[in-house]
N, C-alpha and C positions, 0 to 999 in steps of 0.2 A: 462417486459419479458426479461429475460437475452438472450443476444445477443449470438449467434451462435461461437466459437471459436476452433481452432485444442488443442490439448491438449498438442503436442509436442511445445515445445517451441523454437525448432529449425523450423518446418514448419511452425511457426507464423514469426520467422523470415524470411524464405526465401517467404513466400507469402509477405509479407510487400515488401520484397527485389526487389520481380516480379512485385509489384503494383507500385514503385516508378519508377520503369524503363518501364513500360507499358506508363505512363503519360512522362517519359523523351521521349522514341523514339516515342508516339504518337506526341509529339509537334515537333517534330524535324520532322515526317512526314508528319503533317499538311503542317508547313512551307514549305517544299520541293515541295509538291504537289502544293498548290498555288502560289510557286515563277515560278514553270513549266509551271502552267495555263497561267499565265500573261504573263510568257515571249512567251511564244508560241501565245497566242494571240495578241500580238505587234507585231509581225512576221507578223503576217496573213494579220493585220489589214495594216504594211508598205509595203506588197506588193501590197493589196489592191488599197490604193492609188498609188502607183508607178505605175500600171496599168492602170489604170484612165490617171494619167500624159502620159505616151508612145503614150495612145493610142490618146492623145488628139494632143503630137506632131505627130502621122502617119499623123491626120487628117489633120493638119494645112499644111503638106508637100503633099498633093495630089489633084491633082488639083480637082476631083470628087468623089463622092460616089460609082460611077459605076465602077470604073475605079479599085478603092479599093475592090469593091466585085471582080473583075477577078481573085483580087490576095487574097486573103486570105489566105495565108500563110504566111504572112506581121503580123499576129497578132495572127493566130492560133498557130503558132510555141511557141508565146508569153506566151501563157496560158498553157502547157504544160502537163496538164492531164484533166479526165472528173469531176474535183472537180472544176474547175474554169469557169465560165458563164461570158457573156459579152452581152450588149445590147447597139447599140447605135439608138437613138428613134429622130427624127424629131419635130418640134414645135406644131404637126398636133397629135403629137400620135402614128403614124406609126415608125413602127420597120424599121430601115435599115439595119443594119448588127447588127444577132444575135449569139452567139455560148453559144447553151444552149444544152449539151448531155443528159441530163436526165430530158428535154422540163417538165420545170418545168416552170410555168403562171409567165410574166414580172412583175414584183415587181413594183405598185403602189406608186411613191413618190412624198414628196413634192417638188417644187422648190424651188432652193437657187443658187445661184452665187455660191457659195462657197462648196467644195468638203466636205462631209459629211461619218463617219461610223453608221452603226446602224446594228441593226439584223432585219431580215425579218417580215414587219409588220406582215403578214398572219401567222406567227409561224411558217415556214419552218425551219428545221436544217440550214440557208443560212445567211451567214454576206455581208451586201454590204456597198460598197463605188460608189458615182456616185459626177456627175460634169456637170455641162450647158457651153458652151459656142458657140459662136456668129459665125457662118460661113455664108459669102454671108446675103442673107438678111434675114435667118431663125437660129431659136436657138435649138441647137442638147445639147441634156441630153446624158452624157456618163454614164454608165452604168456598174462598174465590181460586180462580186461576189464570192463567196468563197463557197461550200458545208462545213459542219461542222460535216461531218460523223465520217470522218477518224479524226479529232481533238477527239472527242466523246470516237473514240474506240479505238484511244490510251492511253487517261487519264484514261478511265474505266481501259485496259491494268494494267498500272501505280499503278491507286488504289488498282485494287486485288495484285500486288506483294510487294507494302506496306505492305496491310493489312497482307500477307503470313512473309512478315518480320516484323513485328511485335509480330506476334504469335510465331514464332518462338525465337525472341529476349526475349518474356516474359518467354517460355518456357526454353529458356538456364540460363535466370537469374534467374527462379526461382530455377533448378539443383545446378549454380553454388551458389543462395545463400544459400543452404540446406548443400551444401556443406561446404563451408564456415563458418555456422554457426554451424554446426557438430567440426569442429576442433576447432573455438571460442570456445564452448560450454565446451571444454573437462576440462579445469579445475573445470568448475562448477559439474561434474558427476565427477571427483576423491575429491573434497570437500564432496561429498554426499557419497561418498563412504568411506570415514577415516573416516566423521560424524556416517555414519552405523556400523564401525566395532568398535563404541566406545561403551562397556559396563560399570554394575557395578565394572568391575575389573580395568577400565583401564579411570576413572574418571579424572585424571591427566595430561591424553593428552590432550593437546592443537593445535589449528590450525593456528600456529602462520606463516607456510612456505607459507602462501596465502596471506600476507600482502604487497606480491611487486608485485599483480594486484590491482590497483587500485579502479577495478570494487567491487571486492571481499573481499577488506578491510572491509568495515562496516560489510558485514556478518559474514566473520570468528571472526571478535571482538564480535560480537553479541553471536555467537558460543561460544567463550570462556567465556565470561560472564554465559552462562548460565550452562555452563559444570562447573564454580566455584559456582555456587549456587545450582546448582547438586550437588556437590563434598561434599560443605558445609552442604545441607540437606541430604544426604546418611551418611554423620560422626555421624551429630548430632542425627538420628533414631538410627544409629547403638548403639550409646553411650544409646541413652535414653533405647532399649532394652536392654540392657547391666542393665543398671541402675535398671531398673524394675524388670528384673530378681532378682537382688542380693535384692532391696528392696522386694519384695513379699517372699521370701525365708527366708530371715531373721524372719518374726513371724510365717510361715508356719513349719519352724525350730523349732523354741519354740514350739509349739502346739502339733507338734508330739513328742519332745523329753519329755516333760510334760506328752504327755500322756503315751505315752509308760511307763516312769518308773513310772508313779502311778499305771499300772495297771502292771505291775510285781509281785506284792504280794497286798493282801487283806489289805484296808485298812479304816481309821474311815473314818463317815459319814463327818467330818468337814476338811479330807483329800480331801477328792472328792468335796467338796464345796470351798475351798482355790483354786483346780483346775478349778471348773466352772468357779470362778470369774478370777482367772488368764486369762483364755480363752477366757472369756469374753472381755478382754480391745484387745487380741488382736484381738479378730472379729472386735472390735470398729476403729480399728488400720487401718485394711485392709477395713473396710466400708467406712471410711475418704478419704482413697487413692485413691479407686477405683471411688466415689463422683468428687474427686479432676481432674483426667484423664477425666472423661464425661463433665466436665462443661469444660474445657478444650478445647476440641472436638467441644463444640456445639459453644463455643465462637468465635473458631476457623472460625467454616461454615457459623452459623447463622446469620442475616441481625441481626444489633441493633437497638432498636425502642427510640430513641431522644427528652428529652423532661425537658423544664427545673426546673430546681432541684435549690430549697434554701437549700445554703450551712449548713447556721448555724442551722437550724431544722434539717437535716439529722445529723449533729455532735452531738447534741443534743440526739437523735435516739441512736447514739452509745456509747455516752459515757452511757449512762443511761446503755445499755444492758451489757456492759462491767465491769457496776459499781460493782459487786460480785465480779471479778476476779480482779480488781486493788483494791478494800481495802484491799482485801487478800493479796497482794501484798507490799500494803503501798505506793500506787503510784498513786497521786492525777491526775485525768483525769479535761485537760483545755481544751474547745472549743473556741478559738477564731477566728474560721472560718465564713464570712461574705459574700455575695452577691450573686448572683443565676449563675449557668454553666448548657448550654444543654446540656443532655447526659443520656444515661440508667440510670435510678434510681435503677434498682436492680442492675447492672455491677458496678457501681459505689458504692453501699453501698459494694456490695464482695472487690472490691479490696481497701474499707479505714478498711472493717473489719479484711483482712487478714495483712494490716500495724500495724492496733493498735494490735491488736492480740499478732502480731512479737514485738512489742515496750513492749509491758507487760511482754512477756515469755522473751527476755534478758534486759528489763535496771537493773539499779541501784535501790534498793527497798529505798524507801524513795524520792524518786527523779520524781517531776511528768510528767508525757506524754502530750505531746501540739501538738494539732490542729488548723494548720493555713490557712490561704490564702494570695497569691501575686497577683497583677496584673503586669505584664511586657508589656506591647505594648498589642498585640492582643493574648496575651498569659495569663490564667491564673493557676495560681502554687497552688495547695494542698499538705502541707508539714506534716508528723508527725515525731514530734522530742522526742527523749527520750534521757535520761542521761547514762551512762555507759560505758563500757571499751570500747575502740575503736576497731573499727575489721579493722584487719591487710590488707594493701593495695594490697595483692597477692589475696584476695577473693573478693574483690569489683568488678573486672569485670565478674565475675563466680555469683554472686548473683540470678539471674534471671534465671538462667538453671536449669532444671529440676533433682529435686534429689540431688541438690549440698546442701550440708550441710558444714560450718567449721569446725566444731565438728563433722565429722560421729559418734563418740563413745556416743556424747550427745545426749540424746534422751529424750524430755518429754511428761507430759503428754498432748495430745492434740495437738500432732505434726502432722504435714499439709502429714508427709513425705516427706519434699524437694518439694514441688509443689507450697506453698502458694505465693512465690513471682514470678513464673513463673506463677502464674495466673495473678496477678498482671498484668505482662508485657503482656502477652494477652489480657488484658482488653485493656491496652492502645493501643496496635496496633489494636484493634477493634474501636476504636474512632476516630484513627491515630494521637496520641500523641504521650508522652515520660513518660521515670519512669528512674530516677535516683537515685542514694544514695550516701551520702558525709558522712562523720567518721572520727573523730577527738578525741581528749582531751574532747571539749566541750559537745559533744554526736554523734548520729547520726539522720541525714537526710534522710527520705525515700521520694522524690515528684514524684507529677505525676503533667505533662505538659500538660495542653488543648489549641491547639490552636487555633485560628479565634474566640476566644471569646471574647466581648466585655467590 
């Protein structure tokens, strides 16, 4: 069950802010409270005995019991409101002088020599302190006490205007942390606000003026990052529609301008057949392309299903299907590809057929096409090499975009439209490989990189 949260993230703050200072001033209340308890109860308890003591020295100064009830004011004065009780009791049991205002039952206690505090057996709100000693031939228990009303209701007092300060403490920290956390906040809502008024048009801005908060560095790097790979896929759609236009135009071009002037004036039956078949290659043309774009698409989306593939029977596979179009050619097909790679066996036959493909329509005719394998560490390398002019080092990195051609004016038959090796490099980043090409004197290199293979 998800946990209950405010959605402002400044009131998360300032709740936080109120809860950690509800726990700071409740401990600080705590303590307060009970450093008061205790010292007020050490008070209670030294006067307590101090009373005891006094009233043991009146005793010992007067020659009678009698003599001391006449005066009672000798000790009444002593105890000075109706919270303090006093009993002094005989060997026998009998009360001799008692001052008890609110004639509450004499407190039953043990004997001891020795002066004693306790709280009232019977549970009365009442602390006493008492003391025995030896007068004449009989032993007299002195007897003080304390009522514990007024201690009672002034801690309760005490308690409720903590508690009142309290609530009010949590109540102010949580304004002033909302507050607080409102003008913290403010760079992060004008972040969110340059990040909003960034459009297609204005892909170039950057949020680089938020890098001297610290807080905010990783995000606006984050931000910028991802506005360059925006930047980067909005170029390269725009380009690709760009591309597609002018390639789909170009045989839709032929098609019409064909037909049009064949049908300007009547003309033979093997007129109009020269134009089917002309028409012909170029629906074949625009079928190819439009083929090329969907496997594209689905390569792009689709989950690939992994499974492992022997090298040399797949090469095997191709060279044989290829075999019509390289003796036409004059360009002997080698498989010397070995050992097994997991991966799409159809994604994988497309992207070695769209390589051999590309190695037959430009090598050198006479000069044969090889298919190989490396292993590198946990990398293995699928290489086709073919013989032939080298292709110049300004198109090497352009190779795998879509629609790029060296030759736009070279056109043959069974051309991919500029797509074949950008499928290619789809395939591999479906696998999450690589595909490179290297071009020299000696020939060219098309690989493709599988790695974590053993």
């Amino acid at each position: 069950m998800r946990r209950w949260a405010p959605r402002a993230l400044s009131v998360r703050l300032a709740l936080m802010f109120a809860l950690v200072s509800a726990l700071l001033l409740g401990a600080i209340g705590f303590y307060l409270y009970h450093s008061l308890q205790r010292e007020i109860a050490w008070r209670d308890d030294q006067a307590l005995l101090g009373r005891v003591q006094r009233m043991q020295a009146i005793l010992a100064d007067t020659q009678s019991i009698d003599a001391l009830r006449e005066r009672p004011q000798l000790y009444e004065n002593m105890l000075g409101n109706r919270d303090n009780l006093l009993w002094v009791v005989d060997g026998n049991g009998e009360v001799l002088i008692e001052i008890n205002p609110p004639s509450l039952p004499r407190p039953a206690l043990p004997a001891s020599a020795t002066a004693q505090l306790v709280d009232d057996p019977s549970g009365a709100p009442l602390r006493l302190a008492w003391q025995q000693m030896p007068r004449g031939n009989q032993q007299l228990t002195l007897i003080a006490g304390k009522l514990l009303t007024e201690r009672t209701q002034m801690l309760a007092a005490y308690r409720l205007k903590l508690c009142l300060a309290l609530a009010s403490g949590v109540l102010l920290a949580f304004v002033l942390g909302w507050l607080v956390s409102q003008r913290g906040l403010r760079p992060v809502r004008e972040l969110a606000r340059r990040t909003a008024a960034i459009d297609s048009q204005h892909l170039h801005v950057r949020l680089d003026e938020f890098h001297a908060t610290t807080e905010l560095q990783p995000l606006s790097e984050a931000l910028n990052h991802m506005l360059a790979r925006l930047e980067r896929g909005f170029a390269q759609l725009s380009r690709f529609c760009e591309d597609l236009a002018h390639e789909m135009r170009t045989p839709l071009s032929n098609l019409m301008g064909h037909t049009q002037q064949t049908l300007q004036r009547e003309r033979s039956v093997a007129v109009y057949e020269d134009l089917l078949v002309s028409n012909q290659e170029e629906y074949e043309r625009l079928a190819r392309m439009i083929d090329s774009m969907l496997f594209l698409a689905r390569t792009e989306q689709d989950a690939i299903t992994r499974q492992t593939v022997d090298l040399h029977a797949l090469g095997e596979q191709l060279c044989e299907y290829f075999e019509g179009m390289a003796e036409e050619r004059d360009m002997p097909l080698r498989n010397q590809a070995h050992g097994s790679l997991v991966a799409d066996p159809d994604l994988l036959r497309r992207a070695l057929a769209n390589l051999l493909a590309n190695a037959l329509r430009y090598g050198a005719p006479g000069q044969p096409v090889t298919l190989t394998t490396e292993c590198v560490g946990t990398m293995l390398q699928l290489s086709v090499h073919n013989h032939g002019p080298a292709i110049a080092a300004e198109h090497l990195p352009h190779l795998f975009e879509r629609f790029y051609r060296c030759d736009p004016s070279r056109t043959l038959h069974g051309d991919s439209g500029g797509l074949g090796l950008a499928i290619v490099r789809s395939i591999m980043q479906a696998h999450g490989g690589e595909v490179w090409v290297r071009s020299d004197d000696t020939g060219t290199w098309f690989t493709l990189a599988f790695t974590g293979q053993q």
